[in-house]
N, C-alpha and C positions, 0 to 999 in steps of 0.2 A: 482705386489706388491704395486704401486705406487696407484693403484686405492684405493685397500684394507684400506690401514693406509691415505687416507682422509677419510673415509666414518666410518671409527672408532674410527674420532673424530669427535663426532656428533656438535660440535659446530660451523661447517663448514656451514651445512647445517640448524642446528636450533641452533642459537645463543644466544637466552635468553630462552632456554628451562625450565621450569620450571617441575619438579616432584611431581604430585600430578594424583589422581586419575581421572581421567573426564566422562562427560557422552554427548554420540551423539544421533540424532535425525535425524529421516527418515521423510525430509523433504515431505510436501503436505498437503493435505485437509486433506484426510482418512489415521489413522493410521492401517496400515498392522498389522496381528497376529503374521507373521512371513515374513522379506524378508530377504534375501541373498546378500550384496554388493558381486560385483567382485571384485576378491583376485589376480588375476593374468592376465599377458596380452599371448592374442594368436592370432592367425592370421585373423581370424575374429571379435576377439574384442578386440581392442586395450586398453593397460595401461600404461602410459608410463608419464615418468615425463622429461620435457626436464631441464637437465643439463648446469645451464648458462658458469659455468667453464669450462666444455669441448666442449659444444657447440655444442650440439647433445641431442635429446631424447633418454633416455633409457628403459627399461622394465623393472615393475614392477610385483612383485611376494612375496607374505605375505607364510612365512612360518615360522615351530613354534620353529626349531631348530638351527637358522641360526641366526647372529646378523645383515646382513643388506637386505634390503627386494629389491634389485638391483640386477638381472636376472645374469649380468656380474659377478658379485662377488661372487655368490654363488657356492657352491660345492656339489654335490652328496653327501650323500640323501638327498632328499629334503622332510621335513614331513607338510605337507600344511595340511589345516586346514581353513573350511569356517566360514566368520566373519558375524553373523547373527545376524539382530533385531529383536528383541520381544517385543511385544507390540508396537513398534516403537520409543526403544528404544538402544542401548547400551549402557553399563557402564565398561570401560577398566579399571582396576585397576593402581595403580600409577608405581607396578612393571614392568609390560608390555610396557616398553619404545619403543619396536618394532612395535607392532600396532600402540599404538598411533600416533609416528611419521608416520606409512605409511598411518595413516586415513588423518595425518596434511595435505603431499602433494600427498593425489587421489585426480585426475584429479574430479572425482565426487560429491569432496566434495564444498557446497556451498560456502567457502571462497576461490576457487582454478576456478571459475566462473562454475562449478556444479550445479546441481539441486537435486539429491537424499539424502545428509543429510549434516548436519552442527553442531558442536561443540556446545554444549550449555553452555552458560555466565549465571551463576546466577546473577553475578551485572550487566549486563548487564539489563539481564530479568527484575529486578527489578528499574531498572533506566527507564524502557520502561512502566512497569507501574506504576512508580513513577508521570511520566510525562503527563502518559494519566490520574491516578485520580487528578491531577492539572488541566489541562485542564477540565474536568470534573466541577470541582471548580469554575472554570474561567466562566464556560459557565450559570452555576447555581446561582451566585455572578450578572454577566451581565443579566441576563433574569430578577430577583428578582427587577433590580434596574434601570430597563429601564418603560416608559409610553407605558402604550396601545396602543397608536397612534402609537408606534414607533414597537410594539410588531405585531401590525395587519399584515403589507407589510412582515415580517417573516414568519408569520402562514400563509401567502396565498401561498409561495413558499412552504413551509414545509406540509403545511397541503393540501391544494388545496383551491378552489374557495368554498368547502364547509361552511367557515367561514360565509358567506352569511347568512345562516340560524343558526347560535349559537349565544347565546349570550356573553359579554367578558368576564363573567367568563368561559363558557365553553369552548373558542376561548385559552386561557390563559393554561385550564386545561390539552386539548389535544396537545398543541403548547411544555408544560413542559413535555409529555411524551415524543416528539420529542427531545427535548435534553437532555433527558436521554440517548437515542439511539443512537444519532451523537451528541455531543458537537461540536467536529468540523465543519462542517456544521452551527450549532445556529449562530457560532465564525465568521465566514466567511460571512454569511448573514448580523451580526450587523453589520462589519466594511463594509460593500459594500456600496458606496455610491449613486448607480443606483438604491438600492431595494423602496424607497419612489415611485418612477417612476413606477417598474416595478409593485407594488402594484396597483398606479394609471389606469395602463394600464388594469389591471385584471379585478378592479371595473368598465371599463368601457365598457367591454367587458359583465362581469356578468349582468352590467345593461342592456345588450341590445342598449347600444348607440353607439356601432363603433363595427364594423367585419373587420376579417383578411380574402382576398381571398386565394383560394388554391393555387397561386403562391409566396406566404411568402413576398412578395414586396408590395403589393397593401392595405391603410389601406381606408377603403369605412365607409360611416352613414350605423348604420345598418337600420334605416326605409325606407330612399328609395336609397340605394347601391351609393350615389355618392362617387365620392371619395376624400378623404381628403388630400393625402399622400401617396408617395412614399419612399417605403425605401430601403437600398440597401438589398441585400437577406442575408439571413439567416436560417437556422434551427430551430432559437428560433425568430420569430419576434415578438413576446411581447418584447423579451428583449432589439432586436436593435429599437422598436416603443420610447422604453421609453429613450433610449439613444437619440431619435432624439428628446426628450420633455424637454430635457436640452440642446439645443442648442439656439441660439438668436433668430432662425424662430419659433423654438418649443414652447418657452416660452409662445408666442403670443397667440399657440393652447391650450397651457395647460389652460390658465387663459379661455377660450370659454367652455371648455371642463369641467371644474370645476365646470361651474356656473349650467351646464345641470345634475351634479350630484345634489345638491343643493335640 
C-alpha cells in the first residue's frame, strides 16, 4: 500500500509537471513510416527505471488502464497498448498524463542518455534557430566588411588552392557561397590567427617553391629537394609549417620566402 499512494502523487517523481499536450520525435537521420518504441520490460529486453528512493530499478510497463506504468503496482488485467511513431512522430495529448510521464523516464529517451527519441521544445527549436540565423548574420556582416587580402588565406582553406586561377571577384564570389553553407567555419577561420601563415604556406606550395616530403616532417626547395626544415609531425603540415613561420627562427624564413614570391 505504501508503494501505491507514492506513485499517486505524481509530484514525487515529476515535480513541476506541467499539463499540456506534447510532441516526440524518433530521433536519427531517416525518418521511419512507422516504428514501435518498447512499451514494456522482459527478460530479454530490459525497461526499467532505477528508483533513487528505494534504491533499486524497477520494471517498467505502459498500459492503458492502469494509473502507474510500475510492473510492481499494477494489477490484473493489464490492457497494453503499443506506442507507435508515424512519420517520426508522436503527438500525446495533454489528457494522457500516463504516457507522457512513462515517455519522461524511458530509459530510451534522449534526455534519460537514450538515443531513439526526445521530447520536442518549440522554444527551444526556435532559440537554435534564432541563433544559427544570427550567426549566419555574424558571418555575412564579417565577410562584407573584411579586405581581400584578408579574405584570400580563407578562400584557400575553404575553397582550395584553386583561387590560383580566379580572379578576386570570383575568389570573393565562390568564397560567399561557402559561408552561406558553414557560417561557422567563415567565423572560426576570420578569428584564427595562424590562417595568414597557413595561406602563405599554400602559395608557396602552389608556386612550386617548397614541397612537403611524404613523412609530414621534412619541408625540402621544390627545384632541387634540399631541405629547409624540420617540423614536428603532424597530419596537417601545412598547418604545423606555418605555426613554425611565426616563431623567432621562422620569421627569418618567412621574410627569404616572400621575396621568392615577389
Amino acid at each position: 500500500m505504501a508503494t501505491k499512494q507514492r506513485v499517486s502523487d505524481k509530484t514525487v517523481l515529476f515535480p513541476d509537471w506541467e499539463r499540456k499536450e506534447r510532441v516526440y520525435i524518433w530521433a536519427g537521420d531517416a525518418t521511419p513510416v512507422s516504428e514501435s518504441l518498447q512499451s514494456r520490460h522482459t527478460r530479454f529486453n530490459e525497461l526499467q527505471y532505477f528508483d533513487e528512493e528505494l534504491g533499486y530499478p524497477r520494471s517498467l510497463r505502459y498500459v492503458t488502464n492502469q494509473t502507474t506504468f510500475f510492473e510492481d503496482e499494477q494489477v490484473e488485467p493489464f490492457v497494453l497498448k503499443a506506442i507507435v511513431f508515424e512519420d517520426g512522430k508522436l503527438t500525446v495529448k495533454a489528457n494522457d498524463t500516463v504516457l507522457q510521464q512513462f515517455l519522461e523516464i524511458h530509459p530510451h529517451n534522449k534526455a534519460n542518455g537514450g538515443y531513439k527519441f526526445y521530447e520536442y521544445d518549440a522554444n527551444a527549436a526556435a532559440l537554435k534557430e534564432l541563433k544559427k540565423e544570427e550567426m549566419s548574420y555574424e558571418a555575412m556582416d564579417t565577410f562584407f566588411n573584411m579586405d581581400f587580402e584578408d579574405l584570400e588565406p580563407i578562400a584557400r582553406v575553404m575553397i582550395g588552392n584553386t583561387v590560383d586561377n580566379l580572379t578576386s571577384g570570383e575568389v570573393k564570389r565562390d568564397l560567399l557561397i561557402k559561408v552561406k553553407q558553414d557560417p561557422q567555419n567563415f567565423l572560426n577561420l576570420a578569428n584564427n590567427s595562424d590562417i595568414k601563415m597557413k595561406n602563405l604556406t599554400m602559395r608557396l606550395v602552389g608556386a612550386n617553391i617548397i614541397k612537403f616530403k611524404d613523412d609530414n616532417v621534412t619541408v625540402t626547395w621544390a627545384k632541387n629537394g634540399k631541405e629547409i626544415v624540420k617540423i614536428p609531425f603532424s597530419a596537417d603540415p601545412q598547418s604545423m609549417f606555418a605555426k613554425y613561420l611565426k616563431t623567432d627562427e621562422g620569421i627569418l624564413l618567412t621574410e627569404s620566402l616572400l621575396s621568392k614570391l615577389d
